[in-house]
DOMAR-429287 format. One line per field, with one value per residue (C-alpha): x, y, z; residue in three letters. Coordinates in steps of 0.02 Angstrom, whole numbers, padded with zeros to 5 digits. Layout:
BEGIN
X	c(X  ...) .
Y	c(Y  ...) .
Z	c(Z  ...) .
resn	c(ala  ...) .
//
This chain:
BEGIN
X	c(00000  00049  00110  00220  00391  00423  00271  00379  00482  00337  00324  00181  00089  00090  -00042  -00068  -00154  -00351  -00442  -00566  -00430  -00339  -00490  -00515  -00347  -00334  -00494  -00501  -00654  -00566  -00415  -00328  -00227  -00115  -00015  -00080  -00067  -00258  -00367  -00390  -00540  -00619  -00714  -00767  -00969  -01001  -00904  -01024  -01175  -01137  -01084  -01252  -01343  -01240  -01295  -01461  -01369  -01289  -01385  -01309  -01149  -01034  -00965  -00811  -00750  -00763  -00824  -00855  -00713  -00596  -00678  -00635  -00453  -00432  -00479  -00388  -00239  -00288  -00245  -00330  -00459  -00350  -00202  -00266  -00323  -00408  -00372  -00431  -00309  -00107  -00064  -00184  -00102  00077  00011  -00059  00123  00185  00079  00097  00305  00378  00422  00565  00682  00710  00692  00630  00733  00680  00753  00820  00672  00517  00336  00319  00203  00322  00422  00248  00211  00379  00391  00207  00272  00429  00543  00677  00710  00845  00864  00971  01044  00944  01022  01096  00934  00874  00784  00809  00964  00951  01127  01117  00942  01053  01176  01068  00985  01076  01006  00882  00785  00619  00532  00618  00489  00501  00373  00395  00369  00424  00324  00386  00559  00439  00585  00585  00643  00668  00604  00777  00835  00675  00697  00885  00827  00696  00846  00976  00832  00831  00657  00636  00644  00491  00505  00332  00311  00203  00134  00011  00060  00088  -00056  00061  00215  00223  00430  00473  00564  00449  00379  00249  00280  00145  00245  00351  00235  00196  00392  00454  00341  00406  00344  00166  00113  00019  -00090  -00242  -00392  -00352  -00243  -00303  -00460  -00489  -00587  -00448  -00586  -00660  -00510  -00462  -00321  -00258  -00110  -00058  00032  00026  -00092  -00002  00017  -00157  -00215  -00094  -00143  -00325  -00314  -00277  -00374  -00524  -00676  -00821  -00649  -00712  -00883  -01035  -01000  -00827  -00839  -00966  -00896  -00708  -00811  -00890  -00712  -00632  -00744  -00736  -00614  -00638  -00629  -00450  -00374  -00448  -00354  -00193  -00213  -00218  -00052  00032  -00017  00020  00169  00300  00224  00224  00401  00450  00358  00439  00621  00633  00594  00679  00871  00799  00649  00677  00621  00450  00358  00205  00046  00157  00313  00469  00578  00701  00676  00793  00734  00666  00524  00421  00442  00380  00235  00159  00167  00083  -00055  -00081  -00141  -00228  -00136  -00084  00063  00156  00332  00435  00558  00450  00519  00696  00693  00704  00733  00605  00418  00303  00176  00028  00005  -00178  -00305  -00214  -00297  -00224  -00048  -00051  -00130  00036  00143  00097  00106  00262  00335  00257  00336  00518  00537) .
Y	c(00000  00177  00254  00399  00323  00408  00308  00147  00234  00246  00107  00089  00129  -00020  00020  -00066  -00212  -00192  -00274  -00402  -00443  -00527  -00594  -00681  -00735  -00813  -00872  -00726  -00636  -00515  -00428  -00268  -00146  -00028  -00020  00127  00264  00303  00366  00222  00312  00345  00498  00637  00574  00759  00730  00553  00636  00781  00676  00566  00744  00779  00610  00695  00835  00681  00743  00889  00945  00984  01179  01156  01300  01234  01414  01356  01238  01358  01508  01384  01347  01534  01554  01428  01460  01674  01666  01743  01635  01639  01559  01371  01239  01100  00927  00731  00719  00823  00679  00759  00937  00854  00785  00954  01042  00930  00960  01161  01153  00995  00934  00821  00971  01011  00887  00866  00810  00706  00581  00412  00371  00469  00470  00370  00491  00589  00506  00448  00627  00664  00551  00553  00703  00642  00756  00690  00636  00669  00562  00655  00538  00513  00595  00492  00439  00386  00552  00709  00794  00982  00979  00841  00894  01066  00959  00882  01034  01103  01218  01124  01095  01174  01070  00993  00898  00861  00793  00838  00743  00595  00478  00315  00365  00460  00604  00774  00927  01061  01238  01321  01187  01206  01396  01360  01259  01399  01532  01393  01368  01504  01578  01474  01314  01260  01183  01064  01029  00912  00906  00754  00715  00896  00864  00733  00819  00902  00923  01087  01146  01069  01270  01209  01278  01400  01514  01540  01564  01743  01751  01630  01639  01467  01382  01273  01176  01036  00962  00800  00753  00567  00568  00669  00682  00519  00551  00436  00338  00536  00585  00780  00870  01057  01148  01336  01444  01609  01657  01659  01475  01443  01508  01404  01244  01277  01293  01093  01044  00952  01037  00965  00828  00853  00773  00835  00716  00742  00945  00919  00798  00898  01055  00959  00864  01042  01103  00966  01016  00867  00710  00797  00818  00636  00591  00668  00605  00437  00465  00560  00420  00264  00286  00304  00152  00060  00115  00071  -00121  -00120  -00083  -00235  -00366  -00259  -00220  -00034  00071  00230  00408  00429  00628  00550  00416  00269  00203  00129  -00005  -00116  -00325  -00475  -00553  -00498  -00382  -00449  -00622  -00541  -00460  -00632  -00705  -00563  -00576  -00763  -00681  -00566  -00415  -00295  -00176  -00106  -00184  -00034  -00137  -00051  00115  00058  -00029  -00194  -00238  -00115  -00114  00019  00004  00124  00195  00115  00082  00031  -00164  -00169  -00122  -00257  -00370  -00346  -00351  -00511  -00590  -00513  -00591  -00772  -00748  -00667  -00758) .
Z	c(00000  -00048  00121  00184  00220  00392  00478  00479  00592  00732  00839  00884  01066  01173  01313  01477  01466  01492  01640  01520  01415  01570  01645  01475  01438  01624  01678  01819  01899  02002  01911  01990  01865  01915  01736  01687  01817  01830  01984  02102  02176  02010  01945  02033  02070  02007  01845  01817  01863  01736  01604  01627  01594  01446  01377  01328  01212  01118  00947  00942  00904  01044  01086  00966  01076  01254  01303  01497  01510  01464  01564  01706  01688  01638  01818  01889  01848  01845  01632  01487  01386  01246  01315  01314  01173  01209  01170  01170  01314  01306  01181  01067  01084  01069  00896  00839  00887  00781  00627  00672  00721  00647  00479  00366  00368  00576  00720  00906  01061  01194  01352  01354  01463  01433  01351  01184  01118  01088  00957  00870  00847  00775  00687  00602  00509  00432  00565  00642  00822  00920  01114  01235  01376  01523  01686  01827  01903  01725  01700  01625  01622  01557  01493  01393  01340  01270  01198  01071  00999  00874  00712  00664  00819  00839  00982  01141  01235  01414  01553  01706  01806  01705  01649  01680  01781  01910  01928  01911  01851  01990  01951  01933  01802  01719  01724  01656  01511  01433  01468  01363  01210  01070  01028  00918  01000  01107  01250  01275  01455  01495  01674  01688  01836  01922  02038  02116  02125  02322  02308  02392  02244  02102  02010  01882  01712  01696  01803  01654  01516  01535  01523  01380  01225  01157  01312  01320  01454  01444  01573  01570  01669  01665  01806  01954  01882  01845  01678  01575  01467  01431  01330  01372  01430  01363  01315  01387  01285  01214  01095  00934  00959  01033  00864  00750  00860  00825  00642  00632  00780  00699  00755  00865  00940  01129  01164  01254  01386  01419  01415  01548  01670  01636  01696  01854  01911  01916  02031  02137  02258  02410  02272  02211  02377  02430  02287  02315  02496  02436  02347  02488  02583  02493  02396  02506  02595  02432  02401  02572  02545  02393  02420  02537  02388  02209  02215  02178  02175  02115  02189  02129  02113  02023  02062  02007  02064  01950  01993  01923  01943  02005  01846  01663  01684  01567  01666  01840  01730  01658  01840  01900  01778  01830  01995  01950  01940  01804  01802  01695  01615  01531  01388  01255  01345  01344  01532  01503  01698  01779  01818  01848  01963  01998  02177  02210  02353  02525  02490  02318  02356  02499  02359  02244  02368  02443  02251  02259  02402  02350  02193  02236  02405) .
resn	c(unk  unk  unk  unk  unk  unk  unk  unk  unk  unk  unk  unk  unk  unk  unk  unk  unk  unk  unk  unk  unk  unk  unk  unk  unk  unk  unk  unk  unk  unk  unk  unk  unk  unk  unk  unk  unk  unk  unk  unk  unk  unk  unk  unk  unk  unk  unk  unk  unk  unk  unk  unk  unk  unk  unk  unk  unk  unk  unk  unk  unk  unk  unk  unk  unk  unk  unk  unk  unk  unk  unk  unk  unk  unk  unk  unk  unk  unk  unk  unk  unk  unk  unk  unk  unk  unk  unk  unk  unk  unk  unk  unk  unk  unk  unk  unk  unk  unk  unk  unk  unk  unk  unk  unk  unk  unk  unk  unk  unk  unk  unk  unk  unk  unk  unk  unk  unk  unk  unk  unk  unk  unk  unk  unk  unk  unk  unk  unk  unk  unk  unk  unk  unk  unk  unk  unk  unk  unk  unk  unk  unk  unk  unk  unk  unk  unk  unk  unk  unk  unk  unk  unk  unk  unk  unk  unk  unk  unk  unk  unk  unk  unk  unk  unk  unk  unk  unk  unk  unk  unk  unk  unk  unk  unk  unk  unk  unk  unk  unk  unk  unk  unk  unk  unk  unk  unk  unk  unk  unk  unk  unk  unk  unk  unk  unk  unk  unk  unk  unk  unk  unk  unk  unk  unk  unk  unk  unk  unk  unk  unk  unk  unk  unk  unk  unk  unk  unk  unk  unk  unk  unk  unk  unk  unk  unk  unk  unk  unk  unk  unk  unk  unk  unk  unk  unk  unk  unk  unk  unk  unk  unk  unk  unk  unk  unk  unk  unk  unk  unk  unk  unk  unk  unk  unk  unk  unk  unk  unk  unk  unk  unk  unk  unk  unk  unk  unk  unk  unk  unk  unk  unk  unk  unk  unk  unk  unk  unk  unk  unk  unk  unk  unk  unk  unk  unk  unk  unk  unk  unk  unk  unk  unk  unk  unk  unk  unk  unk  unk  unk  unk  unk  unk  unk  unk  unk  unk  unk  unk  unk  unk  unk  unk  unk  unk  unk  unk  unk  unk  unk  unk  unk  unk  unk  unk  unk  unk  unk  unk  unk  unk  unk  unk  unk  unk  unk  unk  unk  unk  unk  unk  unk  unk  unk  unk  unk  unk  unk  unk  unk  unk  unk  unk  unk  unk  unk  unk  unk  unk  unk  unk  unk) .
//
């Protein structure tokens, strides 16, 4: 078949394995995943309730412009309206900067160890892709991220924290890399997991937009929000990009239902901080459990925790599965030896980590 060259280059997303798919495979009835970093305690019940509502609108064509939704975030985070696009989730804004920045004749950096949507989106425009070495804890490391831009480099993407190392980038080094980029450069950072990250000297990015032009900041509502399976996250910028980004956005992309239950989850305020609770919580106890059975679990600023494996990863993973419990192996993400593992309810984590101990010894 007729095809552009460049998409052989994209390999291809390999998910976390679904609940019913397991149950199927394995003859289970109770399955517990925590492969794919999502809210253990669900949806705000304001968000379902909402999005039940919005089910009678389904007709009609959505508001293309997410007028409410983005008169919410403005004040949020105290921005002008036109600052943010919307998305089907900050993958789909990553894939529209690359249709509005990228093409065959300049190239994108990224980590060792980072987000695979990334490199799909570069690569789905023929660009090329440039990997700067991971920094000593496997994450980024601004210098090396400076040391592979050169000319031709117009985007350098970067999640902070990282997604699946669980590091960080500190405020001052983020500040250091937009001061290090030329102007015309962006730097993507995408915050999925900011909600998460309580590190005294974590600064969230969007205290530098009103500062560095080439900056956006991406955030989701599948994490902290737990609205995953409602596809929508958003990108702020300024709003010379806002407008470039919208001209290739297809229109009518965010449904009824999600706009709705988006709008509800952000005004929940108690089902967020139960969340983050939870996380506070249970993931240093995790890590804790952890670190006694895996020669190393490393520092985690997210809802998930990474560690590396006394045997192949993808070994642990099947004999996991066999009882009933999903996480997430990372050798499609260039760790062959680690695991990551979702922070989830306090009877869950005991659940792994007893399979864990019958299993390592």
């Amino acid at each position: 078949m007729p095809s552009n060259p460049h998409i052989f280059a994209i390999r291809p997303y390999q998910p976390g394995k679904p609940i019913e798919e397991v149950e199927r495979e394995y003859g289970l009835h109770s399955v517990i995943k925590l492969a794919s970093n999502e809210n253990a305690l669900g949806p705000s019940p304001k968000a379902l309730l909402a999005a039940q509502k919005a089910l009678t609108r389904s007709a009609l064509y959505p508001d293309s412009t997410a007028f409410t939704l983005v008169q919410k975030l403005a004040e949020k985070h105290k921005l002008p309206e036109d600052h943010f696009v919307m998305g089907t989730g900050s993958d789909h804004v990553f894939m529209l900067l690359a249709l509005v920045l990228l093409n065959p004749a300049v190239n994108a950096v990224i980590s060792e160890y980072t987000f695979p949507t990334y490199a799909i989106a570069t690569h789905s425009v023929g660009a090329e892709l440039r990997i700067a070495r991971a920094g000593p804890g496997l994450g980024h490391s601004v210098d090396h991220l400076l040391a592979a831009v050169d000319p031709s480099t117009r985007v350098v993407f970067v999640d902070n924290p990282n997604n699946p190392v669980g590091s960080y980038l500190p405020g001052g080094e983020v500040e250091r890399l937009l001061r290090s980029l030329s102007p015309d450069v962006t730097l993507v950072l995408d915050e999925a997991y900011f909600e998460f990250a309580n590190a005294p000297d974590y600064v969230s990015g969007l205290e530098y937009v009103g500062r560095y032009p080439n900056l956006i900041v991406t955030r989701t509502f599948s994490k902290a929000y737990g609205l995953a399976g409602f596809r929508i996250g958003y990108g702020v910028t300024q709003p010379a990009l806002v407008d470039l980004l919208k001209r290739v956005r297809l229109p009518f992309s965010l449904s009824h239902v999600a706009l709705a239950a988006a709008e509800a989850a952000l005004s929940d305020h108690a089902h967020l901080n139960k969340t983050r609770a939870l996380i506070e919580t249970e993931r240093p106890l995790l890590a804790q459990n952890l670190a006694r059975m895996l020669p190393q679990v490393l520092p985690g600023a997210g809802n998930f925790i990474s560690a590396r494996t006394p045997m192949p990863a993808q070994d642990l993973f099947v004999m996991l599965l066999k009882r009933g419990i999903i996480i997430r192996p990372l050798g499609a993400m260039g760790l062959p030896d680690f695991i990551r593992i979702t922070v989830g309810l306090p009877d869950e984590n005991q659940a792994l980590l007893k399979a864990l101990s019958d299993i390592l010894g």
